[in-house]
N, C-alpha and C positions, 0 to 999 in steps of 0.2 A: 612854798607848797603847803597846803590845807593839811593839818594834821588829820590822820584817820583816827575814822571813829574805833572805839574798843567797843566788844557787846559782852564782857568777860562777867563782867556781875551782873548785869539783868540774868542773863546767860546761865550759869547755876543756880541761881533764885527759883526761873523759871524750870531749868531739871528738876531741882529737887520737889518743886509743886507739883508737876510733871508725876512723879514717884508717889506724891502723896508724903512727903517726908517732910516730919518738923527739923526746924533745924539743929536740937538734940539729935535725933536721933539720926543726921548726917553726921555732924560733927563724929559722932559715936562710930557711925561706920568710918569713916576716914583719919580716926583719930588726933583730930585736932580741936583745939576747944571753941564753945561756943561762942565767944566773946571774938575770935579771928574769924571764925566762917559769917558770923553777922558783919564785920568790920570787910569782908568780900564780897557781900553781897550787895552791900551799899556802898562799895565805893568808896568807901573811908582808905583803902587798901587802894595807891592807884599802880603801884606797880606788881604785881603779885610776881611772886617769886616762881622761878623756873621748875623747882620742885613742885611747887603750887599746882601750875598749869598740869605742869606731867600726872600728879596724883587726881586730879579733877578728871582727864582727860580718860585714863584709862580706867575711874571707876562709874562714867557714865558712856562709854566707851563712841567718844564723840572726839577728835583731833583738836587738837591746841590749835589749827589755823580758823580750824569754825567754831571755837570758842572764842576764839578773838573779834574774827573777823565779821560773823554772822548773828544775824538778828534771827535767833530762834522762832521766838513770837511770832515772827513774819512769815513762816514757809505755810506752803499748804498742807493740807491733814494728812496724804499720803505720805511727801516727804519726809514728814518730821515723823509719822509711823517706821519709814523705812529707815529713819535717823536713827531713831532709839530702840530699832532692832539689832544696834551694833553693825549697819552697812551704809557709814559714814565713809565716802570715795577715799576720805585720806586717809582712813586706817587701815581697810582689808581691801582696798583695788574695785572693791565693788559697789555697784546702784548705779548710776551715771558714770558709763561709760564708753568707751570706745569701740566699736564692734570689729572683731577680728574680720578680714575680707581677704578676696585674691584678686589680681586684676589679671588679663590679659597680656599680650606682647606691646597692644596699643593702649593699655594702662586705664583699662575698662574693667570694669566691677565684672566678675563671672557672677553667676547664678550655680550656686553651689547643690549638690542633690544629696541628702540625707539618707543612705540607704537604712535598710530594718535594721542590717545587724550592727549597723553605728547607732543605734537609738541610744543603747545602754550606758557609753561611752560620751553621749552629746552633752549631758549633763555634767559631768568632769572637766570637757573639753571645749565645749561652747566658749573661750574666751580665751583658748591657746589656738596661735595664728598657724604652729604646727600642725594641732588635730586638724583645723578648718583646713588647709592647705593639703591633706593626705584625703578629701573628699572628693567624689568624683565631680567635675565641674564642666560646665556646656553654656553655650548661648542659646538665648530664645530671641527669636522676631518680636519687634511692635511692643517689649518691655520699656516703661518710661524711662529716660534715661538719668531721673534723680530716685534715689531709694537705691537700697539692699533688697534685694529677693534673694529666697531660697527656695528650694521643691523637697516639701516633704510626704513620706508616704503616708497612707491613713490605712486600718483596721477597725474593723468593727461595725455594728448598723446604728451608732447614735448618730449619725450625717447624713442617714437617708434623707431627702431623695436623692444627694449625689453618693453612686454605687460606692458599696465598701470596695476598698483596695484601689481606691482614684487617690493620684498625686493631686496637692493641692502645692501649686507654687502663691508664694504669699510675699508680704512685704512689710519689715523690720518697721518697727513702733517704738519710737524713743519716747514719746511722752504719749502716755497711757489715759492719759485724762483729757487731749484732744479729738479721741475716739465719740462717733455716736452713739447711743444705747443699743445692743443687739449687733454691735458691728460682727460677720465672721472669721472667725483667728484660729489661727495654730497656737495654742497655751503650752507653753513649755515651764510643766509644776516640778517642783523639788522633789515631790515622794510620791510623782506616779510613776508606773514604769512602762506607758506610752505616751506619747504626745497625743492630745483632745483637740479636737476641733470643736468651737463653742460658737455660738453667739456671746461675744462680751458685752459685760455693759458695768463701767467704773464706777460704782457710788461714791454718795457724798462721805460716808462713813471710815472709806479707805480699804471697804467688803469688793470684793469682782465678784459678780453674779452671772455664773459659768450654764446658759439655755442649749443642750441638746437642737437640729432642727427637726428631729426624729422624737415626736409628743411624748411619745409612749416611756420616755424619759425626763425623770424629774429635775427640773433645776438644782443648783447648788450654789453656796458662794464661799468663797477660799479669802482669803487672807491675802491683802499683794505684796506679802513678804514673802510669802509659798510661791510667787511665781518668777521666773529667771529670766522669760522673754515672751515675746509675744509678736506675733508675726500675723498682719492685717492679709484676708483672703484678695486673691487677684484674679485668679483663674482657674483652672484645675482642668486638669487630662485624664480618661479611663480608655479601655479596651472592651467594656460591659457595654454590651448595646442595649438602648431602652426597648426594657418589656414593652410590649404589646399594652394596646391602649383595654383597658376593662369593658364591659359593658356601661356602666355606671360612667367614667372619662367620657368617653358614645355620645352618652344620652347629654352629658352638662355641655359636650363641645355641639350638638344639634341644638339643645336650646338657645343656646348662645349664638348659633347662630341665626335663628330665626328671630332673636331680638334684634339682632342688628339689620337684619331686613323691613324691620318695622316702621313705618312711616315716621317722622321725626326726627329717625336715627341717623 
């Protein structure tokens, strides 16, 4: 069997540059001298001691299995933002992960409904199969039958022109950065206390740039460490029947169609 590769000294080289940190002044935080942390970092050191791994691991707070295992260097700029925010999967359960679900009696994903007064509690709960499983759950017709949906409710006029107080049933976004720019999402952020529906769009920078469809609201962009999920729009239900068309509606739906009457057309 080919021996595996180690990434354990590129690996803290690359944190500590990461930091901005000489290697004094790791050494210094870590308490070990310079003369051993250069002798880790190059590899001089090829079995690094169990204490070692453990002291490295919890003060750049990144798991002994992807210090070993993973080429740092190599991940993409989000990634490795959501790495060194401390939400490395093998240490706190969280970034990449598993989505709690419930299935049916024929072993089919429900479509779970997020009521208002569970808003508060989704954020706690989003990733206990207990909370999800105490939600009300229904089937919908003509749902693709690969993906998670959920239906959550919406507040507010920054989604005009779909009427405030319209469910949007949406669908679970594991990788965030095969989205196109402006796609629309249910944003489930850490410190708001509603769920937003946005146009997203993922920068190169590792920013999510959160567009209102409703103008009269200004764009923003959060941090993708600030956000906990993200659910791609599919459909959406109201009870709000469309106003009546304006005068101005009138007149663009009359010219329009006298264009299309126009010879050529």
């Amino acid at each position: 069997m080919k021996p595996a590769k180690i990434f354990f000294h590129n690996n803290i080289r690359f944190l500590r540059e990461k930091k901005k940190m000489s290697q004094e002044e790791l050494s210094g935080q870590l308490e070990l001298s310079r003369n051993k942390l250069q002798a880790l970092e190059s590899g001089k050191t090829i079995n690094p001691s169990a204490a070692d791994l453990i002291q490295f691991s919890e003060y750049f707070k990144v798991s002994v299995d992807t210090l070993l295992k993973t080429d740092l260097s190599k991940l993409g700029e989000l990634k490795l933002r959501e790495l060194l925010a401390g939400n490395d999967v093998y240490m706190t359960g969280s970034g990449i992960r598993l989505l709690a679900i419930t299935v049916d009696k024929n072993n089919r994903e429900n479509t779970e409904y997020v009521p208002v007064k569970a808003k508060a509690g989704y954020r706690s709960g989003y990733n206990d199969p207990e909370f999800i499983a105490a939600l009300p759950k229904f089937s919908l017709p003509n749902l693709p039958k690969s993906g998670t949906f959920r239906m959550f409710p919406t507040t507010g006029d920054s989604m005009l022109p779909i009427p405030e107080n319209s469910e949007i049933i949406a669908q679970y976004v594991q990788d965030w950065k095969s989205m196109k720019p402006d796609t629309p999402c249910i944003v489930i952020l850490k410190d708001e206390q509603d769920f937003v529906f946005k146009l997203v769009t993922v920068q190169a920078d590792g920013e999510v740039r959160l567009k209102s469809l409703n103008r009269n609201y200004a764009p923003y962009t959060v941090n993708s460490n600030d956000i906990i999920e993200i659910w791609k729009y599919y459909k959406h239900q109201t009870s709000t029947m469309p106003a009546p068309e304006t005068d101005m509606q009138e007149l663009k739906t009359l010219i329009m169609d006298i264009k299309n009457r126009m010879p050529g057309k």
